[in-house]
LUMDOMAR-476940 format. One line per field, with one value per residue (C-alpha): z, x, y; residue number from 1; residue in one letter. Coordinates in steps of 0.25 Angstrom, whole numbers, padded with zeros to 4 digits. Layout:
BEGIN
zz	c(Z; ...);
xx	c(X; ...);
yy	c(Y; ...);
lumse	c(NUM; ...);
romi	c(A; ...);
This chain:
BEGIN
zz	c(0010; 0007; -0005; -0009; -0016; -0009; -0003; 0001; 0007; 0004; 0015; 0011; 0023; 0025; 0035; 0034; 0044; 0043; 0050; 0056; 0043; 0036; 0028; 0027; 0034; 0032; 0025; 0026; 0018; 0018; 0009; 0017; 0012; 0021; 0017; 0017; 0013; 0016; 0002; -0003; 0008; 0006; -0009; -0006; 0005; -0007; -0015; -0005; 0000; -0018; -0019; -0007; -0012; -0027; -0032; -0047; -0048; -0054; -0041; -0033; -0041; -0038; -0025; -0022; -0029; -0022; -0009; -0011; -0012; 0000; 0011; 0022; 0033; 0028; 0015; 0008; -0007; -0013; -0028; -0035; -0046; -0039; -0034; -0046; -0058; -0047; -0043; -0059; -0062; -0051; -0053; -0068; -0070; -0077; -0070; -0074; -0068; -0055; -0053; -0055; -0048; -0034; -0035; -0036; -0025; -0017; -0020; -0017; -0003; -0006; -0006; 0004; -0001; 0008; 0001; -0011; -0019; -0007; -0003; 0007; 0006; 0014; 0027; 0029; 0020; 0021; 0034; 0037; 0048; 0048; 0044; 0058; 0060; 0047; 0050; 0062; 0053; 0040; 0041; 0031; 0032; 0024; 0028; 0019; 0025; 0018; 0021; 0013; 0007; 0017; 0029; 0027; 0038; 0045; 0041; 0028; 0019);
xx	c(-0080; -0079; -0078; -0076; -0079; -0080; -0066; -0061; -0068; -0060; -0062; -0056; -0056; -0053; -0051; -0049; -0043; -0048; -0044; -0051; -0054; -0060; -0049; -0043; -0031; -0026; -0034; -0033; -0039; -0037; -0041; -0040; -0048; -0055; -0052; -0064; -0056; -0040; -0038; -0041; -0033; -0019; -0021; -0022; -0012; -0003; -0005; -0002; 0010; 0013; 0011; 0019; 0030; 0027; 0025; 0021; 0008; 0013; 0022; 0008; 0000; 0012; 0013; -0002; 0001; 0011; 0004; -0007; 0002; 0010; 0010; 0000; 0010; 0024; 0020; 0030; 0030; 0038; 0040; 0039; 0033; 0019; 0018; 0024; 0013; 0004; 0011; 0010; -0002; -0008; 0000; -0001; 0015; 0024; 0035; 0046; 0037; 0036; 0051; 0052; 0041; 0048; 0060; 0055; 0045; 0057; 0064; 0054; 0052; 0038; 0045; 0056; 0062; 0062; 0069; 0069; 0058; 0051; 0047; 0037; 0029; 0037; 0032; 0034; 0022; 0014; 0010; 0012; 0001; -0011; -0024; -0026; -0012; -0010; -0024; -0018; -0008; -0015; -0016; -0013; -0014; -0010; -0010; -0009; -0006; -0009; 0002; 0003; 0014; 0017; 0015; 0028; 0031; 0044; 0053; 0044; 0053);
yy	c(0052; 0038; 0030; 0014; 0002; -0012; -0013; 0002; 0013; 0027; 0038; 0052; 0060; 0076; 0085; 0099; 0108; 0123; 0135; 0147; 0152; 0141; 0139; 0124; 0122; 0110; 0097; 0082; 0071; 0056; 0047; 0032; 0019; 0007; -0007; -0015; -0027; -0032; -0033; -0021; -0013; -0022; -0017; -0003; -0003; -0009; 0002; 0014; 0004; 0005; 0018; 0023; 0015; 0019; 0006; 0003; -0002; -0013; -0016; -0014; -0024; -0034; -0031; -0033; -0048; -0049; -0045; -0056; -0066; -0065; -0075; -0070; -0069; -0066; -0057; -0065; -0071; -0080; -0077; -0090; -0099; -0098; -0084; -0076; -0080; -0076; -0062; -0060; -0061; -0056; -0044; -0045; -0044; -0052; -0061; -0050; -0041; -0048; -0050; -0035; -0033; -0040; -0033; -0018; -0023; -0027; -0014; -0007; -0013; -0019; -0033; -0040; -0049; -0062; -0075; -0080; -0077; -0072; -0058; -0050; -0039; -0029; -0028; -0012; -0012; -0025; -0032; -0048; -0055; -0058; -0047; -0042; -0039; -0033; -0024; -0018; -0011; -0008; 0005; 0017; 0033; 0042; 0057; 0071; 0081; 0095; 0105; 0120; 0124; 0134; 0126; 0117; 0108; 0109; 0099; 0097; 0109);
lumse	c(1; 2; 3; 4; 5; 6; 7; 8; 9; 10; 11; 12; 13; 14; 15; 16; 17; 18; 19; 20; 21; 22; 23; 24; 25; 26; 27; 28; 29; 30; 31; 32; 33; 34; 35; 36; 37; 38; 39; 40; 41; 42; 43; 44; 45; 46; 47; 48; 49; 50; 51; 52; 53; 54; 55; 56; 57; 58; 59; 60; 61; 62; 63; 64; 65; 66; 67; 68; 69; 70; 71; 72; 73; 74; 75; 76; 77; 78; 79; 80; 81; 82; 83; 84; 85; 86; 87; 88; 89; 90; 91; 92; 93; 94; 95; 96; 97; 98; 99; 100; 101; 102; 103; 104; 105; 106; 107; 108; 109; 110; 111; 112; 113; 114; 115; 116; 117; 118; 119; 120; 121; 122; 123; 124; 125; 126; 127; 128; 129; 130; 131; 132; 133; 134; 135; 136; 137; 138; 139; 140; 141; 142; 143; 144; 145; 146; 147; 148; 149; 150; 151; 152; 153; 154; 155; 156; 157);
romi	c(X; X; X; X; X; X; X; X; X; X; X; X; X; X; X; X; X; X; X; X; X; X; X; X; X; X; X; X; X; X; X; X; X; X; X; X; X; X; X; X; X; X; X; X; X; X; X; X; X; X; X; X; X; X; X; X; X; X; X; X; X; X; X; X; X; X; X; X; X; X; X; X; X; X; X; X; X; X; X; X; X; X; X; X; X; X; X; X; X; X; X; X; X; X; X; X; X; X; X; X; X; X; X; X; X; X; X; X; X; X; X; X; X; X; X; X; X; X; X; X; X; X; X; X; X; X; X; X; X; X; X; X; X; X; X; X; X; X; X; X; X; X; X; X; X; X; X; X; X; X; X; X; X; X; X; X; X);
């Protein structure tokens, strides 16, 4: 099945293992979705990098701002006069707002802090180089696996 508007596809796709019997055994669905557009993957990878690391969505708009003002090959920013009215609105946050903002990211390991008043995008979650380098890691799975009550995994208890 697939579903979509003008940027994403969403795929769902199931597979059911059945015994002897007929009776399912085990079942495994993934939901996955096709960028059509860089853009529009980098917001989604943003949000699941967020909600992985239960981040507000408050913390998530602000770091999609921040993300789209980075400098292209260092995912740094410099905090000053010129970069923080445009964080704000951008963001839609006031400048209190902002400084809070920075030092939760920070805490939370979505910021390193640099210098001063210069940061970068951590890069245990987001890529520096150029589009081809960065596509030839961009890649994101998830897996489910569905497990019975009774059929515990060793180690698992």
């Amino acid at each position: 099945m697939a579903t979509g508007n003008k940027k994403s596809v969403r795929f769902r796709e199931q597979q059911s293992v059945v015994d002897g019997q007929g009776k399912i055994v085990s079942r495994l669905v993934r939901d996955f979705t096709v960028m059509k557009d860089q853009d529009s993957f980098f917001r989604i990878y943003v949000n699941h990098v967020a909600d992985l690391n239960k981040l507000s969505n408050t913390e998530k708009k602000f770091l999609l701002a921040v993300a789209s003002l980075v400098e292209f090959n260092t995912n740094q920013i410099c905090f000053n006069g010129n970069t923080n009215p445009k964080l704000c609105d951008i963001a839609g946050i006031s400048e209190g707002v902002r400084r809070s903002l920075i030092s939760r990211l920070t805490k939370k390991g979505m910021f390193v802090k640099v210098g001063y008043l210069v940061y970068q995008l951590n890069p245990n979650f987001f890529f520096r180089g150029s589009d081809v380098d960065r596509s030839n890691i961009l890649s994101m799975e998830y897996r489910w696996n569905i497990v019975d009550k009774e059929d515990t995994i060793k180690g698992e208890e």
